[in-house]
Each structure stands twice: as C-alpha cells, then as structure tokens.
Backbone as ProteinMPNN parsed JSONL, in Angstrom:
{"seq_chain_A": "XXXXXXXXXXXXXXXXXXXXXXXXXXXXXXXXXXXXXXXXXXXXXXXXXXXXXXXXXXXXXXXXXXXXXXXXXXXXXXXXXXXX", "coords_chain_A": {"N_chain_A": [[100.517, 92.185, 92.83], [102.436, 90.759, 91.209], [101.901, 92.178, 88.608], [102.647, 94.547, 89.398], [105.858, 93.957, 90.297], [106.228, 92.845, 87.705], [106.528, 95.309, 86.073], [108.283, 96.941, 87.63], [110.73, 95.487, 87.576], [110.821, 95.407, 84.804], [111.454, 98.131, 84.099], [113.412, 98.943, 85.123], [116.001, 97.839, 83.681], [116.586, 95.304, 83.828], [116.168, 93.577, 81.7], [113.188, 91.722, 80.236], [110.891, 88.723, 81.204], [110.041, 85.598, 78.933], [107.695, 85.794, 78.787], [107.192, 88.515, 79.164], [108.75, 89.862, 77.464], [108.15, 89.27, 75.06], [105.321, 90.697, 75.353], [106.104, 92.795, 75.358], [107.293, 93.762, 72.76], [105.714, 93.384, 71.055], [103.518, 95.375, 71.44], [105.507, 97.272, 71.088], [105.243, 97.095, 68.334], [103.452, 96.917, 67.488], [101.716, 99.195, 68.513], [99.397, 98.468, 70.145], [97.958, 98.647, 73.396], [99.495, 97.879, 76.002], [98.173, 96.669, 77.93], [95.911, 94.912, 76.697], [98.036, 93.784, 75.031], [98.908, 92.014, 76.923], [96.666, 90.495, 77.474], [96.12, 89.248, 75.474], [98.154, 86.884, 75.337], [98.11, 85.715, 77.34], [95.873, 84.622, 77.599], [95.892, 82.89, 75.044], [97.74, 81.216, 75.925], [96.46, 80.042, 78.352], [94.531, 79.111, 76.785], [95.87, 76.717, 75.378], [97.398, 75.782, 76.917], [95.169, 74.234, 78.42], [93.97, 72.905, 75.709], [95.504, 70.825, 75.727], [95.484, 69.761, 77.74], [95.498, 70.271, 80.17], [94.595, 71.478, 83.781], [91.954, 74.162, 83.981], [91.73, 76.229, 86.44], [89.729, 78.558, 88.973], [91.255, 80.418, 89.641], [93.462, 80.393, 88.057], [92.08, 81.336, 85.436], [91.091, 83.915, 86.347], [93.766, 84.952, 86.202], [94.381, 85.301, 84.262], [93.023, 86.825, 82.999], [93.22, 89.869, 84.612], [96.083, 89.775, 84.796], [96.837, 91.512, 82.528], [96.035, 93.972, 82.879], [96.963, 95.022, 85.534], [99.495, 95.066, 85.234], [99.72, 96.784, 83.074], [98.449, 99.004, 84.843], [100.406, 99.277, 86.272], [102.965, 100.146, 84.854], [102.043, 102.83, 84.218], [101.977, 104.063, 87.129], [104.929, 103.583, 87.774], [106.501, 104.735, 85.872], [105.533, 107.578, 86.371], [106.438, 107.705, 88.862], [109.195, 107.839, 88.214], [110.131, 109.437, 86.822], [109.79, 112.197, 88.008]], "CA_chain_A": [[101.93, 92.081, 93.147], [102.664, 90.328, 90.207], [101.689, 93.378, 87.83], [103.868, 95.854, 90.103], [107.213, 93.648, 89.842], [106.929, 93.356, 86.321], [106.62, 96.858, 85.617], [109.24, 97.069, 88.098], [111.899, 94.648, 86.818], [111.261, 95.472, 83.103], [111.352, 99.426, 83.802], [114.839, 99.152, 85.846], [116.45, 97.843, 82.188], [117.09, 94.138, 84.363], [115.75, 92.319, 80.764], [112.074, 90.809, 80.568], [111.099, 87.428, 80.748], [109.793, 85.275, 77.496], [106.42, 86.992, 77.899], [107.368, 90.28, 79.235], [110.008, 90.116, 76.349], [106.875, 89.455, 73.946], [104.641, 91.753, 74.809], [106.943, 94.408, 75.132], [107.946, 94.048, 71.44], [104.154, 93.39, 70.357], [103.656, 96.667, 71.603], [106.35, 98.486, 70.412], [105.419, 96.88, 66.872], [101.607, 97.031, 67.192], [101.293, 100.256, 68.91], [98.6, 98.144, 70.934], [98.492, 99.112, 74.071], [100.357, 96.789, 77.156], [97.601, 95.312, 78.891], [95.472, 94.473, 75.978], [98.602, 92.562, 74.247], [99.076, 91.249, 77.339], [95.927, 89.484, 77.975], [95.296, 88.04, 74.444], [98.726, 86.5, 75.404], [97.502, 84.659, 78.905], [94.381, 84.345, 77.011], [96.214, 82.237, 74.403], [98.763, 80.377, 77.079], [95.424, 79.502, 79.02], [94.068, 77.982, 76.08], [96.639, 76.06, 74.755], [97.336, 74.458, 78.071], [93.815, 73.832, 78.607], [94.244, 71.812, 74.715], [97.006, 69.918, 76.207], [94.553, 68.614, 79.172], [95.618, 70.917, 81.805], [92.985, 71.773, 84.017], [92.122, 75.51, 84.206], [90.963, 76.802, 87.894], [89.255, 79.774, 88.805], [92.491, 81.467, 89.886], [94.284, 80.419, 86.674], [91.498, 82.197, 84.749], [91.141, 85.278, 86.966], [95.119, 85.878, 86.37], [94.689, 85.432, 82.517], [91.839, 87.909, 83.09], [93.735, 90.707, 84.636], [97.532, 90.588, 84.845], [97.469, 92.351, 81.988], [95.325, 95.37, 83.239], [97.691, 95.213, 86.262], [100.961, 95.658, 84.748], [99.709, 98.633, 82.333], [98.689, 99.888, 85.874], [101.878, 99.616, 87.183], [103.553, 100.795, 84.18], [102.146, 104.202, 84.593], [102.77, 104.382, 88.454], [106.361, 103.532, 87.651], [106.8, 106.044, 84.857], [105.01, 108.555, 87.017], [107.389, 107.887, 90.234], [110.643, 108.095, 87.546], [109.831, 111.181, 85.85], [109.874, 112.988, 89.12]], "C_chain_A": [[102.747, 91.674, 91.912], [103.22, 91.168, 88.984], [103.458, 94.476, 88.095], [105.673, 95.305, 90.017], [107.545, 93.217, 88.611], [107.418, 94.513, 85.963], [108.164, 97.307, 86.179], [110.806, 96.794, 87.535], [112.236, 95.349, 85.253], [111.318, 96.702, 82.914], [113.11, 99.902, 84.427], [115.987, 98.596, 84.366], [117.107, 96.573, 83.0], [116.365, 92.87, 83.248], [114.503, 91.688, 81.352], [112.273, 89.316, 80.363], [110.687, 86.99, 79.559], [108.296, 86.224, 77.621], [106.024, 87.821, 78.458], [107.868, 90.661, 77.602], [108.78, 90.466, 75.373], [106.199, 90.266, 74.042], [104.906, 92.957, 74.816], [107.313, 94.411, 73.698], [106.545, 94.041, 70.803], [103.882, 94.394, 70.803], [104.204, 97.412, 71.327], [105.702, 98.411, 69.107], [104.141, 97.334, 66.097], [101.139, 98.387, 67.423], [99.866, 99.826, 70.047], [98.858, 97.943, 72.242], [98.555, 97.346, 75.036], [99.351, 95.954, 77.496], [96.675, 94.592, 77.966], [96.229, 93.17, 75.095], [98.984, 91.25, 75.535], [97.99, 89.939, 78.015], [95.463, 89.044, 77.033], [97.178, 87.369, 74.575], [98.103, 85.048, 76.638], [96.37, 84.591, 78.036], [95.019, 82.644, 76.352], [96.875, 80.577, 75.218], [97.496, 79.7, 77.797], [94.743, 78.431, 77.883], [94.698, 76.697, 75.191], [97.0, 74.822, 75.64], [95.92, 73.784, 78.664], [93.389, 72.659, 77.328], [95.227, 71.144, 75.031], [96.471, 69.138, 77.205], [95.408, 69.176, 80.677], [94.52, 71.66, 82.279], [93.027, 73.535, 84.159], [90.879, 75.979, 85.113], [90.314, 78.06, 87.432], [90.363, 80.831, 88.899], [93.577, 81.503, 88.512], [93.858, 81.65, 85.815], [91.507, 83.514, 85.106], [92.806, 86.01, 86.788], [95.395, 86.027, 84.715], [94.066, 86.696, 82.529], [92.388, 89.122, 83.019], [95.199, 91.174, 84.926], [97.442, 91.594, 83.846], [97.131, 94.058, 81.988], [96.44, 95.629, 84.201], [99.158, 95.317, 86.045], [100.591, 96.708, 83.875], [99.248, 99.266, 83.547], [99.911, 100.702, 86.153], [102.902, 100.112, 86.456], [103.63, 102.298, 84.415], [102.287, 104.4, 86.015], [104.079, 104.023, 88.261], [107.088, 104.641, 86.79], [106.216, 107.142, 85.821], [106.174, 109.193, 88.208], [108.856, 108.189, 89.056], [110.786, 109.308, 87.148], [109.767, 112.616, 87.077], [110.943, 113.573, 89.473]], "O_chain_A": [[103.756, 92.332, 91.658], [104.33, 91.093, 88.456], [104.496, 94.833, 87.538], [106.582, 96.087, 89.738], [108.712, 93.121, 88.231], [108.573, 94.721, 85.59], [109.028, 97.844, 85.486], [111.7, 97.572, 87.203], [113.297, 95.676, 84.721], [111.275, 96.999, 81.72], [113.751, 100.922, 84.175], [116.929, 99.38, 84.25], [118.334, 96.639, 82.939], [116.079, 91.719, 83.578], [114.459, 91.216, 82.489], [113.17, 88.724, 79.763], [110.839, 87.876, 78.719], [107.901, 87.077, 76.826], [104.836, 88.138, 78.506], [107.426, 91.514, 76.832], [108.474, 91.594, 74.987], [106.078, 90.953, 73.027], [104.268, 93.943, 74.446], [107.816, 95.51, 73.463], [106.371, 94.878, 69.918], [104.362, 94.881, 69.779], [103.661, 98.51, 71.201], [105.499, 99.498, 68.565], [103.838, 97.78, 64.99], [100.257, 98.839, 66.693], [99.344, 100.728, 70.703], [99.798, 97.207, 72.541], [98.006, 96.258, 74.858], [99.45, 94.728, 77.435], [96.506, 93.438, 78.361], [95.717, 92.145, 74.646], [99.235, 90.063, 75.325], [98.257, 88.942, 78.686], [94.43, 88.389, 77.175], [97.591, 87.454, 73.418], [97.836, 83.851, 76.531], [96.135, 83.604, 78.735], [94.775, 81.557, 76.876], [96.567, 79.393, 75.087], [97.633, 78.477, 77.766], [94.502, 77.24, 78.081], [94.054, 75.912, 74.496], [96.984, 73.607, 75.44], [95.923, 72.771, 79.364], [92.688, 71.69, 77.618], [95.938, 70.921, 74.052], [96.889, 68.022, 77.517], [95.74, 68.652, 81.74], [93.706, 72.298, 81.612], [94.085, 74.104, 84.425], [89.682, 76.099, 84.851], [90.234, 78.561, 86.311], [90.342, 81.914, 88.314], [94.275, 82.44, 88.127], [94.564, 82.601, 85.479], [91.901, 84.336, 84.279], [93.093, 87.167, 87.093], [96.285, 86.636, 84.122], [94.661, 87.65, 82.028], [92.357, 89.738, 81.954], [95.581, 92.314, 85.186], [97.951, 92.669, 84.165], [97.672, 94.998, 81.406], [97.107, 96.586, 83.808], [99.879, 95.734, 86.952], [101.313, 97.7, 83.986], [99.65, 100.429, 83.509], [100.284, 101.872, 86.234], [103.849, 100.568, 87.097], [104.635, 102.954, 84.687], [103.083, 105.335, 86.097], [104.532, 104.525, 89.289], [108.105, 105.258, 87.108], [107.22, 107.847, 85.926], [106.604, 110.323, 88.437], [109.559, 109.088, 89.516], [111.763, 110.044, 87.284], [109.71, 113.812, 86.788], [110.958, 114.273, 90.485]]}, "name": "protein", "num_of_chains": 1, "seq": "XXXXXXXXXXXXXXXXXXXXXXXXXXXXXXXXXXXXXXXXXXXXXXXXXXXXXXXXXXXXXXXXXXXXXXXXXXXXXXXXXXXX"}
C-alpha cells in the first residue's frame, strides 16, 4: 500500500516527500534504478536509528527490505495505466 501511494502521489506531480524527493533525484543523477536507490536509503535510515539506540523489529526490517521493490513496482503499473 505504501509502495502504490508513493508511486501514486509522486507520479500525479503533488511533490515527494524528503525521501521520495531523494531518491527520485539519486536516480535521475545515478541512472540507478528506483528500488535499488531506494533500499540502500531505508537500509541506511534503519541503521542509523538502530546507532542512535532505537530498537529495530521484524516489521521495521521487512519494510527497509522491500518498500523499495514495491514502489519500482508501482511505478511501472502507474506509467503503464497513464500511457493508455
């Protein structure tokens, strides 16, 4: 769900948030693709708050894991349904 209203939001031109914003420009810049920049992002964010002494669940980890597969999903089902 998560995935699908990014894609959503940031494909309607309603401005991303700080790290939509980011890895939409690390992608434009890198040419690396969406879900890859986006999970050494949550990768990073997971470990940083995890050096800070926040605890990190299984559900924390599992969303570092694959939001970012799930918004380059939903990227191309959104581009797919527009282009129609």
């Amino acid at each position: 769900m998560v995935g699908a209203g990014s894609a959503l939001y940031i494909t309607c031109g309603l401005g991303p948030g700080p790290r939509d914003g980011w890895m939409t420009a690390l992608h434009k810049r890198t040419g690396v693709r969406v879900g890859r920049v986006r999970l050494a992002i949550e990768l990073a964010v997971l470990t940083l708050g995890w050096f800070l002494g926040g605890t990190v669940g299984l559900g924390t980890a599992l969303f570092a894991l694959f939001i970012g597969h799930s918004v380059a999903i939903s990227f191309g089902v959104v581009s797919r349904l527009t282009t129609r």
